[in-house]
Biopython code that builds the backbone (N, CA, C, O; Angstrom):
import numpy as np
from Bio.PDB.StructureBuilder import StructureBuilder

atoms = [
    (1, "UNK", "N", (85.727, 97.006, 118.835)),
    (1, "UNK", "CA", (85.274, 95.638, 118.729)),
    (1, "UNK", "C", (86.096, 94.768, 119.675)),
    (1, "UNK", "O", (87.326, 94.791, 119.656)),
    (2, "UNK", "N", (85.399, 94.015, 120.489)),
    (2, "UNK", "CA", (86.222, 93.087, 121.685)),
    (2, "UNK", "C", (86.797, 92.073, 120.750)),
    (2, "UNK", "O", (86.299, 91.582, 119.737)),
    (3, "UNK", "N", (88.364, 91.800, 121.514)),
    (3, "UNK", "CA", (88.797, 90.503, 120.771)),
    (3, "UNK", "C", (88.847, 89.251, 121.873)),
    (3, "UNK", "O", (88.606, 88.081, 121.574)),
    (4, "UNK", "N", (89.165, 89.666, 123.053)),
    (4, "UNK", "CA", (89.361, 88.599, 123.742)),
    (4, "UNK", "C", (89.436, 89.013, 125.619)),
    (4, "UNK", "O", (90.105, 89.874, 126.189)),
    (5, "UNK", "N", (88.897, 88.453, 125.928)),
    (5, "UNK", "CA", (88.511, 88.143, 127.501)),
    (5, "UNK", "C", (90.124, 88.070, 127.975)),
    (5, "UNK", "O", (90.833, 87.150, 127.569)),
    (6, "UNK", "N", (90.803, 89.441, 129.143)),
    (6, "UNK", "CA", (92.898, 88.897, 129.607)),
    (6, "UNK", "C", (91.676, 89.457, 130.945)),
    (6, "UNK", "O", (90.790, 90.310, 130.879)),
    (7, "UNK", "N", (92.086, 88.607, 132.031)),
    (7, "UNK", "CA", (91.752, 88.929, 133.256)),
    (7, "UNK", "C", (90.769, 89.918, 133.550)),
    (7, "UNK", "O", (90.959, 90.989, 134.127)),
    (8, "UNK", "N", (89.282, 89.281, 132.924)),
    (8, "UNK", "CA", (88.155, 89.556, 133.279)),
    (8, "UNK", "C", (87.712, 91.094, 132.844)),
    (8, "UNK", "O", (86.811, 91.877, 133.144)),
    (9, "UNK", "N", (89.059, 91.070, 131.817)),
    (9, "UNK", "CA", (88.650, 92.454, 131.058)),
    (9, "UNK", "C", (88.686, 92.177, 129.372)),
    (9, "UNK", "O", (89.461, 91.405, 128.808)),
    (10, "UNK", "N", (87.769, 92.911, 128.803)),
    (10, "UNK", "CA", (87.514, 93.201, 127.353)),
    (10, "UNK", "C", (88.776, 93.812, 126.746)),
    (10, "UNK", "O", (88.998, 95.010, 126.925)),
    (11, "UNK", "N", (89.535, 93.123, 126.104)),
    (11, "UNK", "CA", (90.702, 93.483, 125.283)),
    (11, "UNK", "C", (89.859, 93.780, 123.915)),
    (11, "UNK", "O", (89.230, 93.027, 123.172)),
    (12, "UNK", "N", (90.192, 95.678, 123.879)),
    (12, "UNK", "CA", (90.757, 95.661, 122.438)),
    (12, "UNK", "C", (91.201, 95.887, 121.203)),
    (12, "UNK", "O", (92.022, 96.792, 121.344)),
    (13, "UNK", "N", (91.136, 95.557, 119.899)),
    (13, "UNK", "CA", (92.143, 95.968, 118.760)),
    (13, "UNK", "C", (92.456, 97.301, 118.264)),
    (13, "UNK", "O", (91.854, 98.029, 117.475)),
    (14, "UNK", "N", (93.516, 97.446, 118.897)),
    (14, "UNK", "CA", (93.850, 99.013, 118.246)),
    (14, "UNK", "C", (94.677, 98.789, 117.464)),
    (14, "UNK", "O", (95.277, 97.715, 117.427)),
    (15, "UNK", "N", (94.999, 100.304, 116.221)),
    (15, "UNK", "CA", (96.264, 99.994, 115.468)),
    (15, "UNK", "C", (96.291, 101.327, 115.564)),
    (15, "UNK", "O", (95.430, 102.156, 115.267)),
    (16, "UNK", "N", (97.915, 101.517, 116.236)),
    (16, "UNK", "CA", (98.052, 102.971, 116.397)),
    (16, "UNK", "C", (99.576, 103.175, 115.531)),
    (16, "UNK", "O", (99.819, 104.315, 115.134)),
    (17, "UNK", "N", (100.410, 102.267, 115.297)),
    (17, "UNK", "CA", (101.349, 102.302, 114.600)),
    (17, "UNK", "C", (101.548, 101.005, 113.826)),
    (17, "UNK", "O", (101.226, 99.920, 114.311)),
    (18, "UNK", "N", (102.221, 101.170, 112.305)),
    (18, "UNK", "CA", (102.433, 100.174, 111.787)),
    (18, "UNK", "C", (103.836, 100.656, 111.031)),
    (18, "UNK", "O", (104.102, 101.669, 110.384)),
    (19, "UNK", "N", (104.821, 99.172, 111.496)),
    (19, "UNK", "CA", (105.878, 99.033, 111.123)),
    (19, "UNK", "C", (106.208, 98.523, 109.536)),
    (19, "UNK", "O", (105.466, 97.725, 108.963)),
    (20, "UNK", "N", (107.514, 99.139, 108.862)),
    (20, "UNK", "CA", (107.365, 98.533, 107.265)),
    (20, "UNK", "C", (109.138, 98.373, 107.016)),
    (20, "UNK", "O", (109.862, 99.226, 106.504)),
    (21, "UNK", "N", (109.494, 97.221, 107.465)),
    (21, "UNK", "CA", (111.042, 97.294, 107.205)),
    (21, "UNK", "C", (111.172, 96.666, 105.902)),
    (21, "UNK", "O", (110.708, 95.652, 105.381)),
    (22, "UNK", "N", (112.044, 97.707, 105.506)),
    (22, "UNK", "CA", (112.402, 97.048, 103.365)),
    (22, "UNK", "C", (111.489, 98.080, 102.582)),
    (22, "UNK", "O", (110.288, 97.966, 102.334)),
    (23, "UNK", "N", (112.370, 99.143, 102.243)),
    (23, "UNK", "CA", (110.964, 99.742, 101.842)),
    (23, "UNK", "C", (111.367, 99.960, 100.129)),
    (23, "UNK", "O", (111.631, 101.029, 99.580)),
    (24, "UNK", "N", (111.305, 98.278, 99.367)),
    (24, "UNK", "CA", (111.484, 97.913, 97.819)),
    (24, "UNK", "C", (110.146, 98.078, 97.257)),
    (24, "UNK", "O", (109.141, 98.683, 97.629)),
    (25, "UNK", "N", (110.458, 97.316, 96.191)),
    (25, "UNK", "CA", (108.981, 96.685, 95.358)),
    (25, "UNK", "C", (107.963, 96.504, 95.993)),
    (25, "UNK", "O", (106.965, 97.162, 95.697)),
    (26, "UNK", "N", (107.933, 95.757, 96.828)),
    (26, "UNK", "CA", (107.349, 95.089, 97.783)),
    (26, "UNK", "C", (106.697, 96.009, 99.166)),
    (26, "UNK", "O", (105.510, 96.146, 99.460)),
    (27, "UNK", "N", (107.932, 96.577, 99.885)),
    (27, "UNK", "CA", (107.776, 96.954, 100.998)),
    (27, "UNK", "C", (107.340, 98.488, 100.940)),
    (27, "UNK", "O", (106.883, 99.184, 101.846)),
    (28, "UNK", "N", (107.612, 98.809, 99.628)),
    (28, "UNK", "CA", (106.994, 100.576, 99.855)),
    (28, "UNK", "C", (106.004, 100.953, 99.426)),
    (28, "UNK", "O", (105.464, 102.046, 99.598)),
    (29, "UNK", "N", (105.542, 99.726, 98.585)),
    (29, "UNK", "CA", (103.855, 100.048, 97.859)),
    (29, "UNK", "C", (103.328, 99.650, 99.449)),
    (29, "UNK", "O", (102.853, 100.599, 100.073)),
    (30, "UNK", "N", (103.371, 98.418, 100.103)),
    (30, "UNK", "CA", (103.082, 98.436, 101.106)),
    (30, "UNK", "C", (102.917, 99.250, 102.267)),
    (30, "UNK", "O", (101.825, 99.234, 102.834)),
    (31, "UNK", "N", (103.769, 99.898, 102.662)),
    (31, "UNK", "CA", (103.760, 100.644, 103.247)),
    (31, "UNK", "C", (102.958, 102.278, 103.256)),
    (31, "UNK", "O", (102.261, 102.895, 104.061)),
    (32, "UNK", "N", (103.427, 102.497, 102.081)),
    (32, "UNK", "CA", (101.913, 104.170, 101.128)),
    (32, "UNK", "C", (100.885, 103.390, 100.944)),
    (32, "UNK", "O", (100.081, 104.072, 100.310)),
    (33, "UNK", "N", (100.407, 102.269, 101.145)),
    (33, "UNK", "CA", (98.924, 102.058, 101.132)),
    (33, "UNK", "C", (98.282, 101.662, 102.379)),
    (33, "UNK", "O", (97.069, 101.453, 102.360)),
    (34, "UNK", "N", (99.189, 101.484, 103.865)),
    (34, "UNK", "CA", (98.545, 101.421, 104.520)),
    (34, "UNK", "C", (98.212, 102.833, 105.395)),
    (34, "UNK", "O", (97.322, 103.094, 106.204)),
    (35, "UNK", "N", (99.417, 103.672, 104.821)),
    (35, "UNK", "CA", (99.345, 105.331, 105.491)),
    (35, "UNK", "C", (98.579, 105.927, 104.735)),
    (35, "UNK", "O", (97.981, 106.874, 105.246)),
    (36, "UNK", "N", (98.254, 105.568, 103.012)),
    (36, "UNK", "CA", (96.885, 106.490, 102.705)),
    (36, "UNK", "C", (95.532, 105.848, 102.715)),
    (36, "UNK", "O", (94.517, 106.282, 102.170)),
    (37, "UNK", "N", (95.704, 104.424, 103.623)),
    (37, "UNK", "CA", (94.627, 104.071, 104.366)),
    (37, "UNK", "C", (93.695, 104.694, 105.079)),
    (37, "UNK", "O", (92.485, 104.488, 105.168)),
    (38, "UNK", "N", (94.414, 105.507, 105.592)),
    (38, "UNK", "CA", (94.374, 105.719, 107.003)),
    (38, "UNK", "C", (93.160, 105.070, 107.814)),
    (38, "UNK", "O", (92.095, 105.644, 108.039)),
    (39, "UNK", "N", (93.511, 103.732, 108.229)),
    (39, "UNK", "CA", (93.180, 102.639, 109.227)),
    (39, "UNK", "C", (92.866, 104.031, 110.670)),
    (39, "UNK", "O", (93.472, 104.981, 111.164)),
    (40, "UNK", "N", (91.965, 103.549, 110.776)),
    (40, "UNK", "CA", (91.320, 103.769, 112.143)),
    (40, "UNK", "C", (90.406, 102.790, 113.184)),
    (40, "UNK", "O", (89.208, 102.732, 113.458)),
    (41, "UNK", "N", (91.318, 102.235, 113.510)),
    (41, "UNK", "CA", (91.231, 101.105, 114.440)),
    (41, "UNK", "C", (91.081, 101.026, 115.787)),
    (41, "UNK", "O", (91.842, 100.200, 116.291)),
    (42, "UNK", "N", (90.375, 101.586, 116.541)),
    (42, "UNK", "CA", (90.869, 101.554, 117.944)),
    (42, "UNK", "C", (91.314, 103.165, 118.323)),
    (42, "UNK", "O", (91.825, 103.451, 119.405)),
    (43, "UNK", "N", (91.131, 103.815, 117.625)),
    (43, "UNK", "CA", (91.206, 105.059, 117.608)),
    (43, "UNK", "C", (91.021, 106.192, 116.871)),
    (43, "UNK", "O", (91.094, 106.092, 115.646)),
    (44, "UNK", "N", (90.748, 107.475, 117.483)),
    (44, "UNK", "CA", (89.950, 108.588, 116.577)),
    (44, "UNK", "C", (91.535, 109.021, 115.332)),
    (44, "UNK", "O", (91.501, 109.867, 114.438)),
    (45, "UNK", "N", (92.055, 108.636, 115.491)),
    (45, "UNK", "CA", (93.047, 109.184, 114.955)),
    (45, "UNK", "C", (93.672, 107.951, 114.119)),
    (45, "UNK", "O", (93.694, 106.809, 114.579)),
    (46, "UNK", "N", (94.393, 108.437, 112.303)),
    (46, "UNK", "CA", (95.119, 107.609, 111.604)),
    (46, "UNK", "C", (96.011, 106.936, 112.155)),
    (46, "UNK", "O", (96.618, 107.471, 113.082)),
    (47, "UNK", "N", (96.335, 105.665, 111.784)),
    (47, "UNK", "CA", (97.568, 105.004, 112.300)),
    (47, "UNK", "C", (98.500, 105.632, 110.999)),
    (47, "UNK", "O", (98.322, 105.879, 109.806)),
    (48, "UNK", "N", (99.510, 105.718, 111.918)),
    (48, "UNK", "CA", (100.703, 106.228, 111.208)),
    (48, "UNK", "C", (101.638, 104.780, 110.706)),
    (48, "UNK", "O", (101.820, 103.654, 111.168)),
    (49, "UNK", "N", (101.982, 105.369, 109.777)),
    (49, "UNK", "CA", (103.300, 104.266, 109.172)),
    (49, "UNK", "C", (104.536, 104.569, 109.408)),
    (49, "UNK", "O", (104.846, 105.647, 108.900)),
    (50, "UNK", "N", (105.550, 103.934, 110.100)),
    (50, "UNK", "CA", (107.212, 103.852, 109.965)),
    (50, "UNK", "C", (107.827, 103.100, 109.077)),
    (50, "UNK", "O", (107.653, 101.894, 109.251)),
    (51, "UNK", "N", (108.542, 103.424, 108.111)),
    (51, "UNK", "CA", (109.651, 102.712, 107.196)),
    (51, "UNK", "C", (111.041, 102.447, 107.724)),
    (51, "UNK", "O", (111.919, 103.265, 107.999)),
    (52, "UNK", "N", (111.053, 101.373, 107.791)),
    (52, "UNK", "CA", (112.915, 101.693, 108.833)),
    (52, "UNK", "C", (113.675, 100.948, 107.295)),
    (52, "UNK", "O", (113.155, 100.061, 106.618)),
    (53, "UNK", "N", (114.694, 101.456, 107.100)),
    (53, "UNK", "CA", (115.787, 101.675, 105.727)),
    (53, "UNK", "C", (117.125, 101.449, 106.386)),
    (53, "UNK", "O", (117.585, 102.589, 106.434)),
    (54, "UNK", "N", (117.927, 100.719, 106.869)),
    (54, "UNK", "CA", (119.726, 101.227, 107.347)),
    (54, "UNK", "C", (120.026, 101.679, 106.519)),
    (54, "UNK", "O", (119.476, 101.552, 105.425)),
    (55, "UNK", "N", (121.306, 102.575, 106.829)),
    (55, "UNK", "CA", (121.992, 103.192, 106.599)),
    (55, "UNK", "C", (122.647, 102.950, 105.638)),
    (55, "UNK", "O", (123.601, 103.724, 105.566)),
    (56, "UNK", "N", (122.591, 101.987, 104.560)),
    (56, "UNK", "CA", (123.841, 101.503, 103.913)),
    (56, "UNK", "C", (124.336, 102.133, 102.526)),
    (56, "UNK", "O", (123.634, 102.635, 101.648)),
    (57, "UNK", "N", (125.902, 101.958, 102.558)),
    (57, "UNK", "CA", (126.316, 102.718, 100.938)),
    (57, "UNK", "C", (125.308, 102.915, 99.984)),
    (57, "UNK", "O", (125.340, 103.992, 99.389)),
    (58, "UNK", "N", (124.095, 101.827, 99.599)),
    (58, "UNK", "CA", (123.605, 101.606, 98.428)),
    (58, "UNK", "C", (122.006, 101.808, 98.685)),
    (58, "UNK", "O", (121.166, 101.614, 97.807)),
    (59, "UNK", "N", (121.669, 102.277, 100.182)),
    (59, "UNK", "CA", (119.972, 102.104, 100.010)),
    (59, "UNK", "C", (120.151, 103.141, 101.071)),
    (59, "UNK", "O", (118.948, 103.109, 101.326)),
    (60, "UNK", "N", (120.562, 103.950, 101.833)),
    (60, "UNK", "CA", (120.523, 104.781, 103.068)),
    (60, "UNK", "C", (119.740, 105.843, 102.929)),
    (60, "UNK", "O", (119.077, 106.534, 103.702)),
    (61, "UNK", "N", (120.086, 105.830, 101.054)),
    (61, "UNK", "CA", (119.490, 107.438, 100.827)),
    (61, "UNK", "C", (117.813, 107.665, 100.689)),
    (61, "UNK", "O", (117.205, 108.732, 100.604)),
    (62, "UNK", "N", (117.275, 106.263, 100.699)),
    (62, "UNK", "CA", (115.624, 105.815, 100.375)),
    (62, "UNK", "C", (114.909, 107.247, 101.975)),
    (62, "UNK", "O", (114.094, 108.169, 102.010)),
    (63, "UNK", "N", (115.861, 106.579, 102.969)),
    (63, "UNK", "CA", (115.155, 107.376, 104.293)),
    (63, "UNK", "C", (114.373, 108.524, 103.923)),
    (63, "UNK", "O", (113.148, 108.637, 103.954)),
    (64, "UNK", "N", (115.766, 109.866, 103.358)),
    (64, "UNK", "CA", (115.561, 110.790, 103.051)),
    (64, "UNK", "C", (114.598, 110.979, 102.158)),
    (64, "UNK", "O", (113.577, 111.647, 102.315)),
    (65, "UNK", "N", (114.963, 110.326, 101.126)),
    (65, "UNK", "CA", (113.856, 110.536, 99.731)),
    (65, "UNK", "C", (112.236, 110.247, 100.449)),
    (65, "UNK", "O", (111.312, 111.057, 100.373)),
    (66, "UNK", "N", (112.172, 109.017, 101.086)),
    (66, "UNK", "CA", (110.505, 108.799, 101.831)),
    (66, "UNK", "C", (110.328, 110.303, 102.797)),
    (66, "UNK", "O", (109.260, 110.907, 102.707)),
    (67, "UNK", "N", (110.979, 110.621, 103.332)),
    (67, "UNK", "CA", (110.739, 111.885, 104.373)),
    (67, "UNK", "C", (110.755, 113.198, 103.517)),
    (67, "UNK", "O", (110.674, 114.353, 103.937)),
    (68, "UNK", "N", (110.858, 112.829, 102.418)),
    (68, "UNK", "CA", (110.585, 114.384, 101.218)),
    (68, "UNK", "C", (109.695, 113.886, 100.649)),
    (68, "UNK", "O", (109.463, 114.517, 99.618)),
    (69, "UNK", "N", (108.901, 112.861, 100.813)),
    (69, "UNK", "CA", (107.604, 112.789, 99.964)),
    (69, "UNK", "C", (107.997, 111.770, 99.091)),
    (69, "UNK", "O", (106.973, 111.167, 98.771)),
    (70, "UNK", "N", (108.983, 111.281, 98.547)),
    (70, "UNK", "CA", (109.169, 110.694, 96.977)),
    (70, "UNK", "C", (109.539, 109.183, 97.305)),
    (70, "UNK", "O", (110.235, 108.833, 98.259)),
    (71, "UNK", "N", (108.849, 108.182, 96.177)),
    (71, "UNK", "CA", (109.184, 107.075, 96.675)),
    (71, "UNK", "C", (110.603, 106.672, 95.694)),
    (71, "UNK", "O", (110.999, 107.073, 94.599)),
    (72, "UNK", "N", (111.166, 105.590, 96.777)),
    (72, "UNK", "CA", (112.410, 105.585, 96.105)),
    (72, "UNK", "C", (112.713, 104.174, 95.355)),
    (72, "UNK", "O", (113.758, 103.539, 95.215)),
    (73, "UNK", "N", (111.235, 103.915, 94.883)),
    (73, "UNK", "CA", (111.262, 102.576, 94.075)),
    (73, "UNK", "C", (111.109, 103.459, 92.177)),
    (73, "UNK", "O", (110.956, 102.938, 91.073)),
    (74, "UNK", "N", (111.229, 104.751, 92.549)),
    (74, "UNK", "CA", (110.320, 105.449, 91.176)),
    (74, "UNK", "C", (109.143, 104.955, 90.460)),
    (74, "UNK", "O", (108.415, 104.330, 91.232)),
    (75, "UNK", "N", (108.659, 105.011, 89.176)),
    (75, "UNK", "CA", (108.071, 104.367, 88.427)),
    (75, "UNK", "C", (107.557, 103.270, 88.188)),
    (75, "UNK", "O", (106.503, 103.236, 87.553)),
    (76, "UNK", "N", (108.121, 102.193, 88.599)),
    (76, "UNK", "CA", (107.391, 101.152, 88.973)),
    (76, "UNK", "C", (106.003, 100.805, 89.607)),
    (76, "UNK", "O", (105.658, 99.643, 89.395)),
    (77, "UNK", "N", (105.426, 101.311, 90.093)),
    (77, "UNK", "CA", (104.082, 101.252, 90.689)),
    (77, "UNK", "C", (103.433, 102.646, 90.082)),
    (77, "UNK", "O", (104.244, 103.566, 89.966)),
    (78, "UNK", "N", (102.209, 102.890, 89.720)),
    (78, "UNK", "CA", (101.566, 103.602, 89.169)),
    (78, "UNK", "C", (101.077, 104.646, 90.420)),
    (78, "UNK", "O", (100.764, 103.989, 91.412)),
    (79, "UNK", "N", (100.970, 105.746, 90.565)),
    (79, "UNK", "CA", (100.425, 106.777, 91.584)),
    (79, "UNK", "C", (101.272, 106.739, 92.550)),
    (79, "UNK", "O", (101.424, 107.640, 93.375)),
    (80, "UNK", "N", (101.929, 105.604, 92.508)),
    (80, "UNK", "CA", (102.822, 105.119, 93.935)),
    (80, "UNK", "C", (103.776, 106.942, 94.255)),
    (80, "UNK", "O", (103.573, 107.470, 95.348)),
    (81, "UNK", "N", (104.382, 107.415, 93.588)),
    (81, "UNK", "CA", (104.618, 108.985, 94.167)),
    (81, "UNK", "C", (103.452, 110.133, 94.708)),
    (81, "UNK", "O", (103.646, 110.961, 95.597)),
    (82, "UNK", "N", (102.525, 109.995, 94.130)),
    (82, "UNK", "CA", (101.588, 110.677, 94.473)),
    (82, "UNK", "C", (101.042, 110.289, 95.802)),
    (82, "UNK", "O", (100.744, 111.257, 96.502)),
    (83, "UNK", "N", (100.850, 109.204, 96.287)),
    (83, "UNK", "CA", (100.437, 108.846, 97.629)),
    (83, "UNK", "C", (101.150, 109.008, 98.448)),
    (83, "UNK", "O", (100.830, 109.503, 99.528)),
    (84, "UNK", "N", (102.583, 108.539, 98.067)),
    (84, "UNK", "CA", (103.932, 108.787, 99.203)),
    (84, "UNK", "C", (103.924, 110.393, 99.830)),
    (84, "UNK", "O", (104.224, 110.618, 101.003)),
    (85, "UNK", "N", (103.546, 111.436, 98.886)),
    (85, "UNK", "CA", (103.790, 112.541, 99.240)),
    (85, "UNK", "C", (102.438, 112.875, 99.757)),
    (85, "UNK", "O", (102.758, 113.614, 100.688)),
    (86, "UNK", "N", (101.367, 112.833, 99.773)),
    (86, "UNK", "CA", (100.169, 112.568, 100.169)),
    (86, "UNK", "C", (100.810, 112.250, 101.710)),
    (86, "UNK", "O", (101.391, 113.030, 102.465)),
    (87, "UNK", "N", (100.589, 111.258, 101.836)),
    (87, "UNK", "CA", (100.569, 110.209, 103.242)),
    (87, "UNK", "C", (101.812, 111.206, 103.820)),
    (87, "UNK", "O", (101.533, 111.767, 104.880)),
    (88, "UNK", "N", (102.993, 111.460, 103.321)),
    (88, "UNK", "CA", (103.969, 112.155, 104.387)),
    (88, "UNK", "C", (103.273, 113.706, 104.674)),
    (88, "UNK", "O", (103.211, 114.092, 105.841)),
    (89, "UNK", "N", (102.786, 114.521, 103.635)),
    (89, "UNK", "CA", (102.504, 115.384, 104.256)),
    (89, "UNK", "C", (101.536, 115.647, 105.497)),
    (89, "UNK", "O", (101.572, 116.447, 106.433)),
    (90, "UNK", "N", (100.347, 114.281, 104.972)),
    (90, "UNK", "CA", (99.636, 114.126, 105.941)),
    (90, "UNK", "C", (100.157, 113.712, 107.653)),
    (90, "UNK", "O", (99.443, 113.946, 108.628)),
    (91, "UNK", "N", (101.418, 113.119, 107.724)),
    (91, "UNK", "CA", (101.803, 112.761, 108.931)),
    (91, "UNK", "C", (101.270, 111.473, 109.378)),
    (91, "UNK", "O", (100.956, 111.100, 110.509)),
    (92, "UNK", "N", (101.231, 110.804, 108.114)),
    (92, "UNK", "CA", (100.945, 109.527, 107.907)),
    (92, "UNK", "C", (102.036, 108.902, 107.849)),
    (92, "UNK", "O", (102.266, 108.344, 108.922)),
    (93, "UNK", "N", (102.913, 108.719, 106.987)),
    (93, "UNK", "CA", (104.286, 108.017, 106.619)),
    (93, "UNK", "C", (105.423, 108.673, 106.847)),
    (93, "UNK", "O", (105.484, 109.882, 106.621)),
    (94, "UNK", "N", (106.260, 108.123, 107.225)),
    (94, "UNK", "CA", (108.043, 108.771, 108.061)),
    (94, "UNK", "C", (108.963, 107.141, 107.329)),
    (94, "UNK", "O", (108.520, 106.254, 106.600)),
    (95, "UNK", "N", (109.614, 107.233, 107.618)),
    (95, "UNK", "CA", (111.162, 106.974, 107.138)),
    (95, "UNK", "C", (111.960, 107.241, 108.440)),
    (95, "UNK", "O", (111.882, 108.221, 109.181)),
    (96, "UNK", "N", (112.911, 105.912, 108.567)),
    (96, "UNK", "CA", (113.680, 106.082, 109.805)),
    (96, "UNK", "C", (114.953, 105.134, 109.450)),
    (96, "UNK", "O", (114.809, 104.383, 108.487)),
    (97, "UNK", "N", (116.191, 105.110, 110.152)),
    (97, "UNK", "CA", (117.024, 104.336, 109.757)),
    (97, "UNK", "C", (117.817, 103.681, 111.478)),
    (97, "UNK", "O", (118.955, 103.235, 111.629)),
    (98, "UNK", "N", (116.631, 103.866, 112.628)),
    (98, "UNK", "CA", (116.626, 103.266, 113.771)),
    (98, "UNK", "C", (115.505, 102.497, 113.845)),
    (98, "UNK", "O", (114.353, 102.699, 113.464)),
    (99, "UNK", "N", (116.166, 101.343, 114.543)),
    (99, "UNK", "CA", (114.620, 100.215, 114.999)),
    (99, "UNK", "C", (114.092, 100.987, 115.857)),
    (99, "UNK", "O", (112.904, 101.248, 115.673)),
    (100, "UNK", "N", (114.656, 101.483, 116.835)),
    (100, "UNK", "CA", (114.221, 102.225, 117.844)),
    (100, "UNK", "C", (112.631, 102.741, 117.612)),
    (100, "UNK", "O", (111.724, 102.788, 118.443)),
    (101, "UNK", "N", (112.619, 103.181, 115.924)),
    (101, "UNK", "CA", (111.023, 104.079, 115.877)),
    (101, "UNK", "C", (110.165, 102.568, 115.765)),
    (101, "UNK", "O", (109.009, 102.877, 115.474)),
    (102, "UNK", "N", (110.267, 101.205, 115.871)),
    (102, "UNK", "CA", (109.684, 100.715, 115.726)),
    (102, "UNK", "C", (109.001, 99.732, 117.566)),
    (102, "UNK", "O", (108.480, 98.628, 117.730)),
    (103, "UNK", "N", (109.326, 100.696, 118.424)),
    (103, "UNK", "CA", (109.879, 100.118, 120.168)),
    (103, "UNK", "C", (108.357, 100.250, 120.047)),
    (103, "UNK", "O", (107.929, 99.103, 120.178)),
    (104, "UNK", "N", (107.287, 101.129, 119.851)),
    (104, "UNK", "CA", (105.589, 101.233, 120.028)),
    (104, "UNK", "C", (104.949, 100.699, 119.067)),
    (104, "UNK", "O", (103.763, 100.460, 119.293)),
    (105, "UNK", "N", (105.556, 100.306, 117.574)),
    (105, "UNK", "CA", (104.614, 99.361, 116.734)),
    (105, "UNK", "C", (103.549, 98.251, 117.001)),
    (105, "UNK", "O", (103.851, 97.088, 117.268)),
    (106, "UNK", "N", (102.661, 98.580, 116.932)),
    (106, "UNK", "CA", (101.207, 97.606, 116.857)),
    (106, "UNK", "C", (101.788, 96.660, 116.385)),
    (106, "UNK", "O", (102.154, 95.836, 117.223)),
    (107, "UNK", "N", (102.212, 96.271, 114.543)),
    (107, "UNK", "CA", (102.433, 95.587, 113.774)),
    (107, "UNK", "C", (103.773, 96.113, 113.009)),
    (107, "UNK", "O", (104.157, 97.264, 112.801)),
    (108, "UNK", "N", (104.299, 94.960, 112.694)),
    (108, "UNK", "CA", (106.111, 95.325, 111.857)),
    (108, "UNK", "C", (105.885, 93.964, 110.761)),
    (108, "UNK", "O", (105.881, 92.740, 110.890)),
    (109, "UNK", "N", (105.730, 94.808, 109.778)),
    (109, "UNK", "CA", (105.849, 93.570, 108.213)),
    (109, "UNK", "C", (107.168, 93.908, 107.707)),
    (109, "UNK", "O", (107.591, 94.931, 107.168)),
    (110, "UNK", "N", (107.731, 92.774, 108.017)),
    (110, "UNK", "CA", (109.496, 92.349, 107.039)),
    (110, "UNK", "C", (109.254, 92.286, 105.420)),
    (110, "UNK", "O", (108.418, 91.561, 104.882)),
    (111, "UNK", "N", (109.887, 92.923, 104.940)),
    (111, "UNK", "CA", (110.125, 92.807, 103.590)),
    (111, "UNK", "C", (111.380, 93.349, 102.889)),
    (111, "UNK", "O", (111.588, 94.440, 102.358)),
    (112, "UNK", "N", (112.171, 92.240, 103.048)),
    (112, "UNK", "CA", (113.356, 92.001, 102.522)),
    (112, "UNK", "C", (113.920, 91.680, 101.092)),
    (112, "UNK", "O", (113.403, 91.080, 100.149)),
    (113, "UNK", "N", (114.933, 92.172, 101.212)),
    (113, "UNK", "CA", (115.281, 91.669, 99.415)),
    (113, "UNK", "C", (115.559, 89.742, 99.739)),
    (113, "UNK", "O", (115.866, 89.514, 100.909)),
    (114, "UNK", "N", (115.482, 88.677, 98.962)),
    (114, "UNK", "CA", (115.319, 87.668, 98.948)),
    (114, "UNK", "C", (116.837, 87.399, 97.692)),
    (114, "UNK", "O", (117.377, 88.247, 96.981)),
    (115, "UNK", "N", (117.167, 85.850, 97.834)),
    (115, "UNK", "CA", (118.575, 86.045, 97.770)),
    (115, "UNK", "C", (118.547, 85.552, 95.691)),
    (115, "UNK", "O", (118.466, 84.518, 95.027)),
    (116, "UNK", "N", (118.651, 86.799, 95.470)),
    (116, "UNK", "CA", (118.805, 86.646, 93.424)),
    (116, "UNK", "C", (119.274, 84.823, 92.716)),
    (116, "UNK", "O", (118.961, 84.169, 91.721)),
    (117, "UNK", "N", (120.243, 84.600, 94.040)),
    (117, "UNK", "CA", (121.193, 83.166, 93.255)),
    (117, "UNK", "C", (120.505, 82.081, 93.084)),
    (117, "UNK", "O", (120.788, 81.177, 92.296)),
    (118, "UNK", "N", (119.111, 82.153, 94.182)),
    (118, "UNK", "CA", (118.298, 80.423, 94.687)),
    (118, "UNK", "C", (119.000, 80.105, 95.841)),
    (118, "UNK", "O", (118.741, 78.923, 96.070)),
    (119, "UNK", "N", (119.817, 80.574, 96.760)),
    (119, "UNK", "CA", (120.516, 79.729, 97.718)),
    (119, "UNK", "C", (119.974, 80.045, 99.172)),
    (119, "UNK", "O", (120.428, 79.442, 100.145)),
]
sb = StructureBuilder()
sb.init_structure("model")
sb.init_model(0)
sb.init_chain("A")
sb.init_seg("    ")
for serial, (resi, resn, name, xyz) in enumerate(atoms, 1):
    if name == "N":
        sb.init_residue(resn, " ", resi, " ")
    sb.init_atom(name, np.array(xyz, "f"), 0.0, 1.0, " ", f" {name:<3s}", serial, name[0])
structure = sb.get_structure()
């Protein structure tokens, strides 16, 4: 589908990667529903999902757990494990703890923890 006329050429919408930084409440239901989407946009092939996680003392270990299939919000969302492992086996969803996997992203949705105090 054309979106827009760039120098007398037909631009248009592909989604070949989609970015998911924060991968909480929020950011990992997000993220397993757009990889067991599988969006085909602009191409014969699924867009894949990246989760980028740092490294840190208290959340580093989410990477791993998303790249074995398991989400690392647990229980909280209903099926939400069953899709995660779904979508990774499919080669839909990855886990990364470099921006770097996010240098070819189509789209990158922030979803951050937000600050508990009000400040």
């Amino acid at each position: 589908m054309p979106l827009t006329l760039m120098n007398n050429r037909v631009a248009h919408w592909s989604v070949r990667k989609i970015g998911v930084v924060g991968p909480g409440i929020v950011g990992m239901p997000m993220a397993a529903l757009l990889a067991h989407a599988a969006i085909r946009e602009g191409s014969e092939e699924p867009a894949s999902v990246v989760v980028i996680q740092r490294r840190s003392p208290t959340s580093g270990w989410k990477v791993d757990a998303i790249n074995e299939g398991r989400s690392p919000i647990g229980g909280i969302e209903p099926d939400l494990d069953r899709i995660v492992r779904e979508s990774v086996a499919a080669g839909r969803l990855s886990a990364s703890d470099s921006y770097d996997a996010l240098r070819d992203a189509d789209y990158i949705a922030v979803s951050v923890q937000t600050d508990k105090n009000g400040f």
